[in-house]
ZADO-1210 file (C-alpha; in nm, 4 decimals, padded with zeros to 6 digits):
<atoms>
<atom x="-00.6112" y="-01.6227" z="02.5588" code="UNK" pos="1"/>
<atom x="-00.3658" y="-01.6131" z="02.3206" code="UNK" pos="2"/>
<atom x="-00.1333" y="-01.3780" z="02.1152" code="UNK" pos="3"/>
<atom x="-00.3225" y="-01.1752" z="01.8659" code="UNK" pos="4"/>
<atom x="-00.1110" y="-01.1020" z="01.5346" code="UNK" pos="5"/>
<atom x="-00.1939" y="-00.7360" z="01.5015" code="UNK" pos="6"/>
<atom x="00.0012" y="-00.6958" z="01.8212" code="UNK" pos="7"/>
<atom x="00.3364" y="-00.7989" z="01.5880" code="UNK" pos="8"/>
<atom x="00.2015" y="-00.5540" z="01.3351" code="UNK" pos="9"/>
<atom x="00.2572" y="-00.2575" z="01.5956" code="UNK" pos="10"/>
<atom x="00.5857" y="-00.3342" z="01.7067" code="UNK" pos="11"/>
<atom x="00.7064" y="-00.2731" z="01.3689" code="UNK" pos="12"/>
<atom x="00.4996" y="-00.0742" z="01.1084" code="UNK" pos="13"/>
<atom x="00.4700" y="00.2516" z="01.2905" code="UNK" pos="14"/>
<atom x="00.8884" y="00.2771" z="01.2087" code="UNK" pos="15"/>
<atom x="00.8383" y="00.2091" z="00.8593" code="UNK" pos="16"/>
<atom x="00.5354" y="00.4383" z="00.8420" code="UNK" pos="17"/>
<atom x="00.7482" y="00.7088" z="00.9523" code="UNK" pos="18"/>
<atom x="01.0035" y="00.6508" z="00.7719" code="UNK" pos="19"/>
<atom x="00.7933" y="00.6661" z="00.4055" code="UNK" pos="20"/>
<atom x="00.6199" y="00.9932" z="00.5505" code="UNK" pos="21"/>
<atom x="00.9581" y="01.1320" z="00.6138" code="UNK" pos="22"/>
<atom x="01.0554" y="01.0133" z="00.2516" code="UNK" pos="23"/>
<atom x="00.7222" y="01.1645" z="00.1256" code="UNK" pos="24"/>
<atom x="00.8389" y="01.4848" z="00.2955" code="UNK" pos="25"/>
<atom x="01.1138" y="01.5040" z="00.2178" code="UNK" pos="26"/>
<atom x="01.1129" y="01.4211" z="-00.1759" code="UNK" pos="27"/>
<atom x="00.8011" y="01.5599" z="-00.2575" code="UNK" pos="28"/>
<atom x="00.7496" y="01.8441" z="-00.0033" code="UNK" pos="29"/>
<atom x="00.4059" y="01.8722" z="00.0341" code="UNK" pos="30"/>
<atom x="00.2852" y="02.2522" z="00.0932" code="UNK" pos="31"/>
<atom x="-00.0735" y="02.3670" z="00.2068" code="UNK" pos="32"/>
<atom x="-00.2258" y="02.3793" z="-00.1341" code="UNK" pos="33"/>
<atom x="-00.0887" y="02.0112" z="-00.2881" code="UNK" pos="34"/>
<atom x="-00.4142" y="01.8508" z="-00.3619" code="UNK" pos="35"/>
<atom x="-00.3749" y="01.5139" z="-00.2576" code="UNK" pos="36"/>
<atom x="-00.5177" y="01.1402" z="-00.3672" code="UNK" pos="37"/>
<atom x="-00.4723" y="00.8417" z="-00.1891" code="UNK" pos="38"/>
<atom x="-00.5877" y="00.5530" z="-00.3103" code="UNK" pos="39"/>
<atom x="-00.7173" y="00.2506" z="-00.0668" code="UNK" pos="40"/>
<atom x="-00.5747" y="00.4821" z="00.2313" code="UNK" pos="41"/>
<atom x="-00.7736" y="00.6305" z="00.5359" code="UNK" pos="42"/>
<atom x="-00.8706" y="00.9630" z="00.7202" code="UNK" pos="43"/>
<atom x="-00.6856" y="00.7789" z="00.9926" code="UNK" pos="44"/>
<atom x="-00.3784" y="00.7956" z="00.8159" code="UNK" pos="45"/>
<atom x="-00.3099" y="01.0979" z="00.7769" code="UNK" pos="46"/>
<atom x="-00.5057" y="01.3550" z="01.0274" code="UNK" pos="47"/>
<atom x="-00.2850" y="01.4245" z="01.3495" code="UNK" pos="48"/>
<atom x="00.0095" y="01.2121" z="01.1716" code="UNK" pos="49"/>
<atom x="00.1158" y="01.3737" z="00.8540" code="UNK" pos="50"/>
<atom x="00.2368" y="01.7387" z="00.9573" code="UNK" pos="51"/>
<atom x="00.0790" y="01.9119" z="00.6236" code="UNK" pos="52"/>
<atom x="-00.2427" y="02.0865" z="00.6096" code="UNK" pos="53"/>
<atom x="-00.2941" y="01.9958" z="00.2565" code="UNK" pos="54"/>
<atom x="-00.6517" y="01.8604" z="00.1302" code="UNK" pos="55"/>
<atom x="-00.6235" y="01.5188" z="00.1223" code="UNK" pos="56"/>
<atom x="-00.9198" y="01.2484" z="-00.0937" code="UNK" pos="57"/>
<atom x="-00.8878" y="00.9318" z="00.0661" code="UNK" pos="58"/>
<atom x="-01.0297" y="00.6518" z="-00.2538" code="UNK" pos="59"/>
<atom x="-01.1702" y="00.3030" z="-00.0935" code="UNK" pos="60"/>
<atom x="-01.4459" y="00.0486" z="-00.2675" code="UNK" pos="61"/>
<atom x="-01.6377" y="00.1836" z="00.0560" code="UNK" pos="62"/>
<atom x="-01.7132" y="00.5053" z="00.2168" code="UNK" pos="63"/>
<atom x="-01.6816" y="00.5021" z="00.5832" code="UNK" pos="64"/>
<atom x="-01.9338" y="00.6310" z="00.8050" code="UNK" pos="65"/>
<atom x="-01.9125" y="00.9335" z="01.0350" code="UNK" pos="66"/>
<atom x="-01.8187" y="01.3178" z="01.0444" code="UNK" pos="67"/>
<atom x="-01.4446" y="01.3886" z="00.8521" code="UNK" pos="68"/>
<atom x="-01.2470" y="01.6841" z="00.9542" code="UNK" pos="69"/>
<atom x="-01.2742" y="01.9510" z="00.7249" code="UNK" pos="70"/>
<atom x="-00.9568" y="01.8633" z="00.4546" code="UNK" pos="71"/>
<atom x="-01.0870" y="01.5226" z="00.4095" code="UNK" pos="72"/>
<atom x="-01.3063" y="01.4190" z="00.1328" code="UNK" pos="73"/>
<atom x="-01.4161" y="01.0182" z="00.1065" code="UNK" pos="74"/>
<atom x="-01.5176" y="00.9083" z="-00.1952" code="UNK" pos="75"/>
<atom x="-01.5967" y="00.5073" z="-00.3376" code="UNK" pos="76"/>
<atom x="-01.4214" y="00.3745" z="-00.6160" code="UNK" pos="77"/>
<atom x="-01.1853" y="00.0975" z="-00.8248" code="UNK" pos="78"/>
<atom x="-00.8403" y="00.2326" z="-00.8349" code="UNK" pos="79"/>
<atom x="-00.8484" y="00.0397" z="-01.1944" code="UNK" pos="80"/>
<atom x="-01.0914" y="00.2822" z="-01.2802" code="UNK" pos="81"/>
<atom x="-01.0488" y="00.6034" z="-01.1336" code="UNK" pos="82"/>
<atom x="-01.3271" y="00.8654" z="-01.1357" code="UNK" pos="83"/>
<atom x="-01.1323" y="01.1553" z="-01.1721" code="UNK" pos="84"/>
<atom x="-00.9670" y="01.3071" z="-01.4553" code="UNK" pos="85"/>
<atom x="-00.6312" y="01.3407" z="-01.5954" code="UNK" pos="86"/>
<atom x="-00.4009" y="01.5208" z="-01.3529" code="UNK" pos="87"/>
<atom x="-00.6877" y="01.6139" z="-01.0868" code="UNK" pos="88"/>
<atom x="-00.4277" y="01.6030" z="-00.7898" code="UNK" pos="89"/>
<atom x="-00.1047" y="01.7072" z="-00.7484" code="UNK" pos="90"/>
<atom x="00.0059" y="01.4229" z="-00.6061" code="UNK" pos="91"/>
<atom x="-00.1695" y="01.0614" z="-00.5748" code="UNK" pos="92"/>
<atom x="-00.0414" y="00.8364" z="-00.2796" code="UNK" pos="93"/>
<atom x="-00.1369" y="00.4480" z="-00.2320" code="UNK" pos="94"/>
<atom x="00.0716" y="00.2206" z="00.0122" code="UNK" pos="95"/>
<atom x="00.0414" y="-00.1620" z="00.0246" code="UNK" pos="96"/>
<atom x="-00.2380" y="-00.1594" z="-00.2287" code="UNK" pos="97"/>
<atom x="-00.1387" y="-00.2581" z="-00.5808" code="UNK" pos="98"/>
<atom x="-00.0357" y="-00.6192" z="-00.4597" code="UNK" pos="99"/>
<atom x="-00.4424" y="-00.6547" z="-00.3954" code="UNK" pos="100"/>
<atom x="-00.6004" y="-00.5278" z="-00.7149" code="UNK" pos="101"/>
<atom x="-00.5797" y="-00.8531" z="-00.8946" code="UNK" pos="102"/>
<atom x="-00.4028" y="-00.9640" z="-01.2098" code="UNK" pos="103"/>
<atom x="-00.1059" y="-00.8675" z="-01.3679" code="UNK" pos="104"/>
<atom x="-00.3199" y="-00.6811" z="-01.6185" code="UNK" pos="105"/>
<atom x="-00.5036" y="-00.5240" z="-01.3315" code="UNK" pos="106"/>
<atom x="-00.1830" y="-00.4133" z="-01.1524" code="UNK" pos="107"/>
<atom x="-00.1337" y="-00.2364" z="-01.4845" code="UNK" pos="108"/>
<atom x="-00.4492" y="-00.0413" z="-01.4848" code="UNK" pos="109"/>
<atom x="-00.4394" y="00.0551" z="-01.1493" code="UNK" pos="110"/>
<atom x="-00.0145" y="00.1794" z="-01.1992" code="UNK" pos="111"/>
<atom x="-00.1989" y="00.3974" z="-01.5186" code="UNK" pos="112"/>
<atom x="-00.4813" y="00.4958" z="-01.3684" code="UNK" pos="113"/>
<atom x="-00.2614" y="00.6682" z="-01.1173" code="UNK" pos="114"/>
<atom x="-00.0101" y="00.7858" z="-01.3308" code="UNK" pos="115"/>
<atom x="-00.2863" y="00.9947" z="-01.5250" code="UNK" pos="116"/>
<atom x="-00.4581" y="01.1673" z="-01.2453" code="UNK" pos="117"/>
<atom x="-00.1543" y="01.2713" z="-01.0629" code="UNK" pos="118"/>
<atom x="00.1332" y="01.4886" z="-01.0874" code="UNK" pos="119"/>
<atom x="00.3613" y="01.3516" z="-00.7915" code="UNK" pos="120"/>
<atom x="00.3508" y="00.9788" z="-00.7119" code="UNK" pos="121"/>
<atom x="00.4505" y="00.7684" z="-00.4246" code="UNK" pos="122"/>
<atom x="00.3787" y="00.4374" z="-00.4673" code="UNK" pos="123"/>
<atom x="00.5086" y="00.1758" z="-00.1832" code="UNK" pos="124"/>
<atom x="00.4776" y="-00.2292" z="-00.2329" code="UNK" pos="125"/>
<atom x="00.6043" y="-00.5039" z="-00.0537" code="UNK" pos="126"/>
<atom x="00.8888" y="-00.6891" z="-00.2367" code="UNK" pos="127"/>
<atom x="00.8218" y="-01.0019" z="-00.3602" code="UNK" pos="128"/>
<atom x="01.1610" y="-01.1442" z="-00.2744" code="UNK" pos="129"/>
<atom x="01.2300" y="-01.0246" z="00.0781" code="UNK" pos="130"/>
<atom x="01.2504" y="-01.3254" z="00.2885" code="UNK" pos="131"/>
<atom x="00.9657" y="-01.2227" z="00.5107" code="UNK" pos="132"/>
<atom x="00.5981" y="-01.2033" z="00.3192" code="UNK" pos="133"/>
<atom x="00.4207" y="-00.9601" z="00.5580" code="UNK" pos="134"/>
<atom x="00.0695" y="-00.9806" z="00.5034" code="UNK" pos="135"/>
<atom x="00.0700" y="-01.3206" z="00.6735" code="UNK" pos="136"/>
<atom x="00.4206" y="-01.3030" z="00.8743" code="UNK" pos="137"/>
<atom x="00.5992" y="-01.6040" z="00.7004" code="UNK" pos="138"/>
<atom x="00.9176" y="-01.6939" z="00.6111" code="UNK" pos="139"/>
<atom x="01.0352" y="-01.8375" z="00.2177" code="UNK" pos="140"/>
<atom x="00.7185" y="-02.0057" z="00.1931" code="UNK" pos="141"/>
<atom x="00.6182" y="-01.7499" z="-00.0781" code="UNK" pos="142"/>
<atom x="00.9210" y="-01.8095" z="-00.2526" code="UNK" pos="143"/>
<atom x="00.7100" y="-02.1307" z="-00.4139" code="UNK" pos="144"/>
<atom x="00.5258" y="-02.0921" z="-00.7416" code="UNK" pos="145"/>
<atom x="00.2488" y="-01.8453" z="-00.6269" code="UNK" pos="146"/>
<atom x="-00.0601" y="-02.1352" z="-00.6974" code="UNK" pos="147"/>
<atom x="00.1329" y="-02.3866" z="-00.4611" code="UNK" pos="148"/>
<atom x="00.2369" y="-02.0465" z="-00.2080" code="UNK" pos="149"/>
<atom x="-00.1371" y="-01.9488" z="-00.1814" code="UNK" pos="150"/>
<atom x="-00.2391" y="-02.2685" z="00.0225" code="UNK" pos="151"/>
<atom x="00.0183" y="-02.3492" z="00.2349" code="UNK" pos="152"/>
<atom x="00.1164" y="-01.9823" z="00.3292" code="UNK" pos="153"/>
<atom x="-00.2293" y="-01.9648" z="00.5260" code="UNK" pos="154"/>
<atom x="-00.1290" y="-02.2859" z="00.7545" code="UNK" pos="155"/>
<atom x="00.2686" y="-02.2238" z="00.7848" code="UNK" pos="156"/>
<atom x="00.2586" y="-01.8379" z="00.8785" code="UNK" pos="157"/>
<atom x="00.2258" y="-01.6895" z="01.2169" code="UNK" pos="158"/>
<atom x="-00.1195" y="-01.5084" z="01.1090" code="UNK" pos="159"/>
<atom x="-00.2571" y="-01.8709" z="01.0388" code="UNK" pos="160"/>
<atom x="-00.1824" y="-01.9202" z="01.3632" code="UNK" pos="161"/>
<atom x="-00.2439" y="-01.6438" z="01.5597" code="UNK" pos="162"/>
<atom x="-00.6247" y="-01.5873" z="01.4804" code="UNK" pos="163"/>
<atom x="-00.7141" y="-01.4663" z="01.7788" code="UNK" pos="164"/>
<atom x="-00.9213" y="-01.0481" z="01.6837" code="UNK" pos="165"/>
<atom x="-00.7724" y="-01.1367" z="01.3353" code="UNK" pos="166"/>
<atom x="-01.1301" y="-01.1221" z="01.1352" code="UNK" pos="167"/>
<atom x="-00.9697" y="-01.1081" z="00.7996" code="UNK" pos="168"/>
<atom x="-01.0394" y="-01.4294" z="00.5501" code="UNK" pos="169"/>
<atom x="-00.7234" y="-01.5662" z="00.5218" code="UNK" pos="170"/>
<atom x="-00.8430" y="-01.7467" z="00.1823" code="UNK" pos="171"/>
<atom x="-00.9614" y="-01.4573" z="00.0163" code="UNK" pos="172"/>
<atom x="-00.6414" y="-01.2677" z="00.0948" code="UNK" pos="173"/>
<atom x="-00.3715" y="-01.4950" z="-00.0567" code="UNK" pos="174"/>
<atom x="-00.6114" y="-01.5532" z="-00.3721" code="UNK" pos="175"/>
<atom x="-00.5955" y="-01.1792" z="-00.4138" code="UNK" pos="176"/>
<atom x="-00.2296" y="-01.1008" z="-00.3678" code="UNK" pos="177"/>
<atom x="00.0248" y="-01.0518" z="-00.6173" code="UNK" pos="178"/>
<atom x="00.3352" y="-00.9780" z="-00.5016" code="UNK" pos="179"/>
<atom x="00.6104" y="-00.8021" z="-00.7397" code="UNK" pos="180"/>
<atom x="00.9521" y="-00.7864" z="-00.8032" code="UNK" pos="181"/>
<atom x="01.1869" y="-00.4855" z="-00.8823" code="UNK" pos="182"/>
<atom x="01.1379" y="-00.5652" z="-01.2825" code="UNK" pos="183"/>
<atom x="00.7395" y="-00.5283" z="-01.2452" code="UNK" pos="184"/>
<atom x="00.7563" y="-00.2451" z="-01.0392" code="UNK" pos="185"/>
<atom x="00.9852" y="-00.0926" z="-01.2842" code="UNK" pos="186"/>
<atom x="00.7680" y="-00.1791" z="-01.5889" code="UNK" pos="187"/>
<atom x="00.4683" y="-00.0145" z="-01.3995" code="UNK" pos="188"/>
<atom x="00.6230" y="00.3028" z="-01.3111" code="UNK" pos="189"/>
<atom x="00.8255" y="00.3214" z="-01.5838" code="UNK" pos="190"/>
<atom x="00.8500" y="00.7462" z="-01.5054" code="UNK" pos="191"/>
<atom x="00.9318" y="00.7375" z="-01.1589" code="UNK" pos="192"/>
<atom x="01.2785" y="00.6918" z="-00.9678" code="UNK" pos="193"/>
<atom x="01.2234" y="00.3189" z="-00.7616" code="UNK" pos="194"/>
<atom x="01.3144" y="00.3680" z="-00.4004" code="UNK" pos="195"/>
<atom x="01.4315" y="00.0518" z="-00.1654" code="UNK" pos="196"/>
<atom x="01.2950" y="00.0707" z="00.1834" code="UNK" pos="197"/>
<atom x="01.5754" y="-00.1800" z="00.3638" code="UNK" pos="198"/>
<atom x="01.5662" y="-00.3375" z="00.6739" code="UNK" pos="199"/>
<atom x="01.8875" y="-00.4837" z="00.8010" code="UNK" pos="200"/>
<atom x="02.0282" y="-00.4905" z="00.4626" code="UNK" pos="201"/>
<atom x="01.7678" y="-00.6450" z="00.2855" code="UNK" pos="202"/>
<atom x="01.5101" y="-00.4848" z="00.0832" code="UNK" pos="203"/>
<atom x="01.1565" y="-00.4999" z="00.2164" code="UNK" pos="204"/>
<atom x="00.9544" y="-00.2792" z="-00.0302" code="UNK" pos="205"/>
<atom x="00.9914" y="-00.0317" z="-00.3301" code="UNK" pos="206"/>
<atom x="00.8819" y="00.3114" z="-00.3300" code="UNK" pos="207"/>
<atom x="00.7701" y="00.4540" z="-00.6769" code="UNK" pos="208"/>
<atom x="00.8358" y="00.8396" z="-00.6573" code="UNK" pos="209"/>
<atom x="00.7340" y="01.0575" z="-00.9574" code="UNK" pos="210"/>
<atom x="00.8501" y="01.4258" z="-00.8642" code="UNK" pos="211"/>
</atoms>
């Protein structure tokens, strides 16, 4: 029996998930009627967590199965492509997604594709340069030329080791990420004020926020 990595996961992301709710709150100040967007987010995410009562669309390339309290709508779709059109919610929403969609070019759809059908953004990604790369809990080893990064970070990272009710491919996920910097995520969002989430002095992911 050993340690299973999710367990690491829950020490630590609940405080940042606060934390960018109480940001969202705060800055954007969310009221009954905001329709909301959030793109490659869950039901789970938001029902009995967020304190709003505002309608909330949750976009995923699936739609999961089962009854949806009454504010939540599912729907299927490419956040590249967005079936919705221009400025359908107040505010869109999408946390740790853009570093998954693909290519630089596809970052770049996704970043418009957001920007046009929503008023408000919030936008969080990991940064590329923070010393810890979170997806698979290592340390500098992304730091190396992305091609080179991609196959060692899967052997010298505590998720490579620590497989145990882990059923993610660990191949497929560092072939799809694409970490950014501050200039990226500036060039993406080139409307919105870029936010630093810190964690003992040291920047662990931006926050695009369009008001």
């Amino acid at each position: 029996m050993g340690p299973r990595v999710y367990s690491i996961y829950r020490l630590v992301q609940p405080a940042f998930r606060r934390r960018r709710i109480q940001l969202l709150l705060d800055v954007l100040k969310p009221q009954p009627t905001t329709r909301i967007l959030d793109v490659g987010g869950y039901v789970g995410n938001w029902d009995k967590v967020v304190p709003i009562e505002s309608p909330v669309t949750c976009l995923n390339l699936h739609v999961p199965k089962g009854p949806l309290p009454e504010r939540f709508t599912c729907r299927a779709g490419d956040g590249r492509c967005l079936p919705f059109a221009d400025r359908s919610f107040d505010l869109v929403f999408s946390n740790s997604v853009i570093e998954h969609v693909g290519t630089y070019e596809d970052q770049k759809r996704f970043a418009a594709e957001l920007r046009r059908v929503g008023g408000q953004l919030f936008v969080q990604t990991p940064n590329r340069w923070f010393f810890i790369e979170t997806h698979f809990l290592t340390v500098f080893v992304h730091f190396l030329p992305w091609r080179l990064a991609r196959r060692l970070i899967r052997v010298f990272s505590l998720r490579g080791w620590m497989r145990r009710g882990d059923n993610i491919d660990l191949k497929q996920l560092a072939n799809e990420l694409r970490l950014l910097g501050l200039r990226e995520v500036r060039e993406l969002f080139p409307d919105c004020e870029i936010h630093r989430e810190k964690w003992f002095g040291f920047t662990k992911s931006f926050m695009a926020i369009r008001r």
